[in-house]
Each structure stands twice: as structure tokens, then as C-alpha cells.
C-alpha positions in Angstrom: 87.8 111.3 51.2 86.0 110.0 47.9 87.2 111.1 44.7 83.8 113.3 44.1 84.0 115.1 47.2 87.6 116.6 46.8 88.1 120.0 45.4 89.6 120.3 41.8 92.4 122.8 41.2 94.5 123.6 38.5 98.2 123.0 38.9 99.8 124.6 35.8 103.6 124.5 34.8 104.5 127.9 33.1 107.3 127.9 30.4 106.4 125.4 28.0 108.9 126.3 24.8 111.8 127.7 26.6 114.2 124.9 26.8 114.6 121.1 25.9 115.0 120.0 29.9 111.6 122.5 30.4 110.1 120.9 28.3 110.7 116.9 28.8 109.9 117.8 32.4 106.5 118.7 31.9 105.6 116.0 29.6 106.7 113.6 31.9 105.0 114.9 34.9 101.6 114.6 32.5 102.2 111.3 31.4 102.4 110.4 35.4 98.9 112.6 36.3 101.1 115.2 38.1 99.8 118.1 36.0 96.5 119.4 34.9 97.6 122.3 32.8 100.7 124.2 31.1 101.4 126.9 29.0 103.6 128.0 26.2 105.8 130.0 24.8 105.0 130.4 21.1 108.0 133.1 21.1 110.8 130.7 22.3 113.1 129.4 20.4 112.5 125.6 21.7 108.9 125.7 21.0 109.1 124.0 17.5 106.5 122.0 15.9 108.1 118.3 17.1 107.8 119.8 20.8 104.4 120.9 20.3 103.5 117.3 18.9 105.2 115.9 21.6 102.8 117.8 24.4 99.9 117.1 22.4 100.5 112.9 22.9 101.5 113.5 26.8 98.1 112.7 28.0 95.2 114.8 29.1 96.2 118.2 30.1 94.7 122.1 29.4 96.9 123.8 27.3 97.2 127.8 27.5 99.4 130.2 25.5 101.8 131.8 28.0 102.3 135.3 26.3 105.8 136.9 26.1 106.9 140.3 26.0 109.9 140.6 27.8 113.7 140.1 27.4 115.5 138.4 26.1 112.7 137.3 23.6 111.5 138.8 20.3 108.9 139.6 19.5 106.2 138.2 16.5 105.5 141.0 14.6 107.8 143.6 12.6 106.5 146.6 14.5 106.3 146.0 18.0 107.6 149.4 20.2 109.4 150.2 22.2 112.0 147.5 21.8 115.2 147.1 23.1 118.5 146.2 20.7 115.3 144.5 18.7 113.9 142.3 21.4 111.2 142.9 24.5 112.2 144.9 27.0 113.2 143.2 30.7 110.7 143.2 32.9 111.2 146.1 35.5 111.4 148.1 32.2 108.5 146.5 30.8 106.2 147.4 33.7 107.6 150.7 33.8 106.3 151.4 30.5 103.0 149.6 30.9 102.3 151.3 34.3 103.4 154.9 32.7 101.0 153.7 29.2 104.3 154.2 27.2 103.4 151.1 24.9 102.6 151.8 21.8 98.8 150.1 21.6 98.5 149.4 18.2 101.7 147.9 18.0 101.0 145.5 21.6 97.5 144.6 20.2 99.3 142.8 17.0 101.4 141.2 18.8 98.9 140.0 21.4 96.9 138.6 18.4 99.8 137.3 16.3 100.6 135.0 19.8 97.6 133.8 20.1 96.9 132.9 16.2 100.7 131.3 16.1 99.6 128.9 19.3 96.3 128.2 17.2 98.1 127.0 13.9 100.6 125.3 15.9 97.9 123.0 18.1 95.0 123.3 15.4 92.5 125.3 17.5 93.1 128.6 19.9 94.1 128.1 23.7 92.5 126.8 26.3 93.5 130.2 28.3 95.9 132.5 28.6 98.3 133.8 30.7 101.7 135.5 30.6 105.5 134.8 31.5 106.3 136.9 34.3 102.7 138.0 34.6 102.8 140.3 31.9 99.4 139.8 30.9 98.3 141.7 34.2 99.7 144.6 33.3 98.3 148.2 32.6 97.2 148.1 28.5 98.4 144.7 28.2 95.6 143.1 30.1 93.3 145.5 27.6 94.9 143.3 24.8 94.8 140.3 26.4 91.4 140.0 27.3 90.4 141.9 23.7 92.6 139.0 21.9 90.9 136.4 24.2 87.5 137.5 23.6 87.6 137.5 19.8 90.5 135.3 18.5 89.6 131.9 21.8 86.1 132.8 22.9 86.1 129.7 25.0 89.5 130.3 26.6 89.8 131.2 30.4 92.6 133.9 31.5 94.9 133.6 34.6 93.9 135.9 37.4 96.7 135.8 40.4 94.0 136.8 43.6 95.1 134.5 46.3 92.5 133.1 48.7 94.9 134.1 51.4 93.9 137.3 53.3 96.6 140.0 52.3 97.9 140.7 55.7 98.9 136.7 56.0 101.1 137.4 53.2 103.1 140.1 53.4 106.6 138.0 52.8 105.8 137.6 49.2 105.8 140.8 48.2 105.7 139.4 44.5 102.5 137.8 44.9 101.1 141.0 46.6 102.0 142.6 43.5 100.3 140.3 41.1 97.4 140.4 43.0 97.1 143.9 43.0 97.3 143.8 39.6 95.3 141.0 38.7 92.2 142.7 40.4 91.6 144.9 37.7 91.7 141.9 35.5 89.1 140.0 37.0 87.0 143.2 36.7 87.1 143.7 33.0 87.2 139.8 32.2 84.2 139.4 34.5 82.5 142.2 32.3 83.7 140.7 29.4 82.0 137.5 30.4 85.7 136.2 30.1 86.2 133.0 32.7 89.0 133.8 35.1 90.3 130.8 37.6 88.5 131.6 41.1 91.9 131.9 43.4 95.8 131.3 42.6 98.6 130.5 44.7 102.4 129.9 43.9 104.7 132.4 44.4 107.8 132.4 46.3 111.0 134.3 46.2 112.8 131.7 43.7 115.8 131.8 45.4 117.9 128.5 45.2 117.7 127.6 48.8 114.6 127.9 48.7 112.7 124.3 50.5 109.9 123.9 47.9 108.9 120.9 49.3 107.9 122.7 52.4 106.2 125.5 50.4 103.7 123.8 48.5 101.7 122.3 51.1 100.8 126.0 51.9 99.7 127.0 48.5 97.0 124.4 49.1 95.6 126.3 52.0 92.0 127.9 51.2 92.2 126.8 47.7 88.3 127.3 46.3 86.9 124.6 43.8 88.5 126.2 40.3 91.6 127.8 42.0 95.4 127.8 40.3 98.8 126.7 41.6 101.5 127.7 39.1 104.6 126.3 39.3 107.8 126.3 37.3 109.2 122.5 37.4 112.0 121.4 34.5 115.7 120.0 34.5 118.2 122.5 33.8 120.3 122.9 30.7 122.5 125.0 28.7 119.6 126.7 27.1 117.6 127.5 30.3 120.9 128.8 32.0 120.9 131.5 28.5 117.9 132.6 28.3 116.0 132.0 32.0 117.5 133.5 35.6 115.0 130.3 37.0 117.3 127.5 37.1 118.0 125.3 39.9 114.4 125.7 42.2 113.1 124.3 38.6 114.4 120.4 39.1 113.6 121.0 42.9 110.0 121.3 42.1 110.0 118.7 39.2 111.0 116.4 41.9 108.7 116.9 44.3 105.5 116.9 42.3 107.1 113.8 40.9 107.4 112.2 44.7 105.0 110.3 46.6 104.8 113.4 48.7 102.6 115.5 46.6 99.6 113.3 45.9 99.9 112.8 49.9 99.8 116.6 50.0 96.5 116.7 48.2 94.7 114.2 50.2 95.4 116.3 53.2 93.9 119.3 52.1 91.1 117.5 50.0 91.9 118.4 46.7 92.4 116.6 42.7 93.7 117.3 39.4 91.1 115.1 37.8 
């Protein structure tokens, strides 16, 4: 199949910032054309200026900010609530209070803003999109801020929707990518109203576990993937600091080791599709 003919998709690696191994990971996996997209942590400790500088000469990749706002992070501003022992909540709590609208808005939309303006002073212009670790940014009142922030602070930036092009009933096994998509559908709506770009499908959840065969999985993210549609994925070598602050450890060097075999650009030919 000619190069023209193929689909384009985005295959973004979440987590930029969080750790040193994360981080190195990523940047090589640009450098060899394995990646299209990432995006980062502004909130992590290992997202300093030198390994911002350092994605910015990888080579040609989009470059989103990956909104925080759960344990064990901190948060930006001085008044974000509620907090717990003066960082985010975890997540189950987190969507507890989001679902029950127990975040304090005034406080969220800040630190939404103060996110995105701290990823536009670090790179020298606002984010290509937006999205958030653990899908935060699909939650009830956060996706308001989001897609608020987005609209005035990175006009041009796109925001992650997670609706798979895979009928629900064919995936009732991942019952964290039903969630997401649930959630995401109210997203699309607003950003769609907004006239906010969303990506037109995503795929690449699984249940993390560390036996889990990712080399087996991808292929059948691949699936139905539209022209414009998003594969997340979570690859990185593991090191003191991921172990700390991240549960996702091991499954992280298995998928930085397949997308950096011969087996994944194989994988793309079969199902017609390109990064480029």
C-alpha cells in the first residue's frame, strides 16, 4: 500500500515529566519515527527545563500538556480544594468528587489555566492539545475547564476524546475503556460546540496488569481506526522514581520494546495505517 493511501493516526505516549527512564524512552522512540505525539506533565517533578529542551530536539512530534490532578502530585496554584495532606486527591476519590460536583470551580479553573500557561512558558507557545493523566480531563466540571482553558489560553489545540471505533458490546472486557468512553461522549459534545477539534476515535486501554502480552494487544487497537484516530500508550524503562510515584511499572518497558521492534511498523502495514 502507497504511503498516501494509508490512514494517519496518532500514537501518543502519555507521561512525559514523570520520571528520567519515562522520559529517555519517549525521546528515543521519536528520534526512531515510532511516535507521533506525547504529552506532559508540567506538575512532575522530572519535567524540568533541560527535559523539556531535550523533547523539543527529538525530532518531529505533537506535543500536548497532559493535565494532572491526582495523587501523589501537587497541585500549581496555592488554592486548589479539596486537597489531600496538600496534594491531589487519588483517583477513585477524584472522580467521586467530580461525579458528585464537590470541586471547588473556581479553584479547578486556575489550576486548569496555570497548567496550561506553565507548559506555554516552558515550550514558548501553548500545546498542541490537551489531555489528562488518568483521564481526568473527561471528568464532570473538569472537562468544563478544560475545554474553557483550551478555548481561550491554545485556541489551536485539539483535546483527547477516548470513543473507540469499536462497537461497545465487542468490548465489554475493558471495562476501563467503557468508562472513558462514557465519559468522553459528553466531551465531544461541548468541544464540538465549542468548535474545539477532538481526535475522531481512540484505542489503548488494557487492564495494565504485568502479565499482560502487549505485543499481542496492539495489533487490536488498530482495528477500525478512522483517518485522525488515537492510540495512547504508556512505554518507558523503569526506575526508582517511576516505582515512587507511578503504580505503572513493568508493562511500561514491555511496550517501549515492542513499538521499538520490527514488529510494529509490520503491524501498521497490515491494517494500512502511518504516523507520518
Amino acid at each position: 500500500m502507497s504511503e498516501q493511501a494509508r490512514r494517519h493516526f496518532w500514537l501518543c505516549a502519555d507521561d512525559y515529566g514523570i520520571a528520567p527512564g519515562v522520559n529517555t524512552a519517549i525521546r528515543d522512540l521519536i528520534r526512531r519515527g515510532r511516535l507521533n505525539a506525547t504529552s506532559v506533565m508540567v506538575v512532575a517533578p522530572n519535567c524540568t527545563q533541560a527535559e523539556i529542551d531535550a523533547l523539543k530536539n527529538a525530532g518531529k512530534a505533537a506535543i500536548g500538556l497532559h493535565l494532572t490532578l491526582t495523587a501523589p502530585f501537587k497541585p500549581l496554584t496555592a488554592d486548589f480544594a479539596p486537597l489531600a495532606q496538600g496534594a491531589f486527591h487519588p483517583l477513585q476519590a477524584m472522580l467521586q468528587l467530580a461525579l458528585l460536583r464537590k470541586l471547588e470551580r473556581t479553584s479547578l479553573i486556575r489550576e486548569v489555566e496555570a497548567q496550561i500557561s506553565a507548559f506555554a512558558e516552558a515550550f514558548g507557545r501553548p500545546p498542541d492539545f490537551i489531555d489528562g493523566h488518568q483521564h481526568v480531563h473527561l471528568f464532570p466540571q473538569v472537562r468544563d475547564a478544560v475545554l474553557d482553558g483550551a478555548r481561550r489560553l491554545a485556541p489551536g489545540a485539539w483535546v483527547r476524546q477516548c470513543v473507540s471505533a469499536i462497537p461497545l458490546h465487542a468490548r465489554l472486557n475493558d471495562p476501563k475503556g467503557l468508562l472513558v468512553d462514557v465519559l468522553s461522549r459528553a466531551v465531544r459534545r461541548r468541544a464540538s460546540g465549542l468548535g474545539i477539534k477532538t481526535n475522531a476515535a481512540f484505542a489503548g486501554t488494557y487492564t495494565y496488569r504485568p502479565d499482560a502480552d502487549f505485543a499481542r494487544l496492539f495489533p487490536s487497537f488498530l482495528a477500525g481506526l478512522p483517518e485522525g484516530g488515537l492510540v495512547m500508550c504508556h512505554p518507558g524503562r523503569v526506575d526508582d522514581e517511576l516505582k515512587r510515584l507511578d503504580p505503572l511499572t513493568t508493562v511500561r518497558e514491555q511496550e517501549y520494546a515492542y513499538l521499538a521492534s520490527a514488529a510494529f511498523p509490520a503491524a501498521l502495514e497490515a491494517y494500512g495505517l502511518t504516523l507520518n
